[in-house]
C-alpha positions as CSV (number, residue, x, y, z in Angstrom):
1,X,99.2,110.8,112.3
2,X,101.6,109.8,115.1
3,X,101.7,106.3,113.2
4,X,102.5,107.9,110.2
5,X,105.6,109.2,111.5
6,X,107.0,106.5,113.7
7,X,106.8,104.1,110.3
8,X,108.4,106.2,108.2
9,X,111.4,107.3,110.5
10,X,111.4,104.7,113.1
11,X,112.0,106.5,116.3
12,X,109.5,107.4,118.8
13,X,111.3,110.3,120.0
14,X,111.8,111.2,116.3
15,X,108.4,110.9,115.1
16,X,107.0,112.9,118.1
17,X,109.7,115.3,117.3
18,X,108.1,116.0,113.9
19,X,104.5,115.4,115.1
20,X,104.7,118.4,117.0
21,X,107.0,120.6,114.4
22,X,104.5,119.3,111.9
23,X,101.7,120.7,114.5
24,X,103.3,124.1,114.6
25,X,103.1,124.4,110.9
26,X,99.4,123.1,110.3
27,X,98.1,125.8,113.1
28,X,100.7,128.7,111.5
29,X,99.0,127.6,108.1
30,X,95.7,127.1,108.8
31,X,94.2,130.7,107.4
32,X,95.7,129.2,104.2
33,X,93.8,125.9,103.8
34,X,91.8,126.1,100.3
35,X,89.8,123.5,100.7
36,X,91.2,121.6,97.7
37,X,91.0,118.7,99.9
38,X,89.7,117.5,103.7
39,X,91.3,119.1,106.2
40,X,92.1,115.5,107.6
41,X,94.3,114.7,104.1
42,X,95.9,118.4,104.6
43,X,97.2,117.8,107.9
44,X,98.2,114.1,107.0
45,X,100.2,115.3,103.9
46,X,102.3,117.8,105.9
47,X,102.8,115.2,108.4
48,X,104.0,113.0,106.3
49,X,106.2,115.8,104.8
50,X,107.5,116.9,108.1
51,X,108.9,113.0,109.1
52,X,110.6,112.7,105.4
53,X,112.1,116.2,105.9
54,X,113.0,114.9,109.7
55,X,114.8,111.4,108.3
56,X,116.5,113.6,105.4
57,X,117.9,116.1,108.6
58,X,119.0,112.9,110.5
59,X,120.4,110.3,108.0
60,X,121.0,109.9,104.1
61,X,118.8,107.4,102.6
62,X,121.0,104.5,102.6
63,X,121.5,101.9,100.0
64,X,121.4,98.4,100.8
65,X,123.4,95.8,99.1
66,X,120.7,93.2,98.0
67,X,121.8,89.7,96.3
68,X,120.7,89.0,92.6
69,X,119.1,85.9,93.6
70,X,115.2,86.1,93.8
71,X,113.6,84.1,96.3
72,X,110.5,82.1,96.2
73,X,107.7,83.3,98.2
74,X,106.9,82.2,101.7
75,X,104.0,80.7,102.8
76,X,103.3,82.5,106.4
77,X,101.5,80.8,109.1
78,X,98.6,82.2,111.3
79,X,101.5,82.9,113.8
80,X,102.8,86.1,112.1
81,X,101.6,88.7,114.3
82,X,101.3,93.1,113.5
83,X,104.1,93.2,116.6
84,X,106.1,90.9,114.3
85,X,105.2,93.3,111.0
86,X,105.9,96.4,112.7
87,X,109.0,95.5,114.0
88,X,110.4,93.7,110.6
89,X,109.8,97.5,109.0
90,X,111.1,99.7,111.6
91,X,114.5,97.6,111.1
92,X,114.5,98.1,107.3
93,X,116.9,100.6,106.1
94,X,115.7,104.5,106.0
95,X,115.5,104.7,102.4
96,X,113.4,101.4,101.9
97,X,111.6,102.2,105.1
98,X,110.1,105.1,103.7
99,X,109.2,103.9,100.2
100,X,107.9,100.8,101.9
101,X,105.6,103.2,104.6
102,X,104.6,105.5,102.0
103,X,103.6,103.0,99.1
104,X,102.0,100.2,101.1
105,X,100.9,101.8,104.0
106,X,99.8,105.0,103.3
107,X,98.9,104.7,99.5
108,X,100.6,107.3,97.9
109,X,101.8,106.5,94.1
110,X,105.3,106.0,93.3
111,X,105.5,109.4,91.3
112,X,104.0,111.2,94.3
113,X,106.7,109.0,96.7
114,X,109.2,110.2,94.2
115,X,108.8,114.2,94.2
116,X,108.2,113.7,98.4
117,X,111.9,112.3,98.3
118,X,113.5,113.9,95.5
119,X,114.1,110.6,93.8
120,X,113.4,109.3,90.5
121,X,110.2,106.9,89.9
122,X,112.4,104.7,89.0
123,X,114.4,104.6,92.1
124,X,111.1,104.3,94.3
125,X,110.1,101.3,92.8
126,X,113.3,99.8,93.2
127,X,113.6,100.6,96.7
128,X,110.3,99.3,97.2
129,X,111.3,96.1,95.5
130,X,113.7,96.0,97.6
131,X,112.4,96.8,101.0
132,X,110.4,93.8,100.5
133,X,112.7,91.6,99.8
134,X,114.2,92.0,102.6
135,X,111.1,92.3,104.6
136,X,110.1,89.0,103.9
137,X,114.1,87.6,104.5
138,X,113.8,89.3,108.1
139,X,110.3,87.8,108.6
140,X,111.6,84.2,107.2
141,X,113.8,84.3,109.6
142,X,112.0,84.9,112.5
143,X,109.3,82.0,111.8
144,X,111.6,79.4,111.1
């Protein structure tokens, strides 16, 4: 869950920070858990919920100003490490972060991303688009 967190705002202090507010709610709410789902999926939704509500309370989502350009895909080498991943996506823009963590990493469909962030669909697959754009720009970069 802690994971969860840190990738879609960033910050360790941050994501521990809405861990444990996130915590406080799941044991508060607990006598109302349906059963609609695992408990597991429960607690990981209001986690999730609880980091986007944290990033919203500490930054706008910001808008980054992207070329028209498209660029051909890179060919990565057996050198490109998780460290190297993880790092390339904590320095992507809030906005795109989020999309990026919330689409790719933890699964969730671009009309679900949407209503989490109050966004058009539209506007979530753009920013996706976009996050990995520059994803792979920051990550060409490093293995040149």
């Amino acid at each position: 869950m802690f994971s969860s967190a840190l990738r879609i705002l960033g910050d360790r202090a941050l994501a521990q920070d809405a861990l444990q507010e996130a915590f406080v709610e799941i044991f508060q709410g607990l006598s109302g858990f349906r059963q609609q789902s695992t408990l597991g999926a429960w607690i990981k939704i209001i986690v999730v919920r609880r980091a986007l509500l944290t990033l919203r309370r500490e930054q706008r989502m910001e808008v980054y100003d992207q070329d028209r350009h498209p660029e051909p895909l890179v060919a990565w080498h057996d050198n490109l490490t998780g460290e190297a991943l993880d790092k390339a996506i904590g320095e992507l823009p809030a906005g795109y972060r989020a999309v990026f963590c919330l689409v790719e990493v933890e699964g969730y469909a671009h009309s679900e991303v949407a209503e989490m962030l109050g966004i058009a669909e539209g506007t979530s697959k753009s920013q996706l688009y976009h996050a990995k754009r520059l994803l792979q720009r920051k990550l060409q970069y490093l293995y040149q």
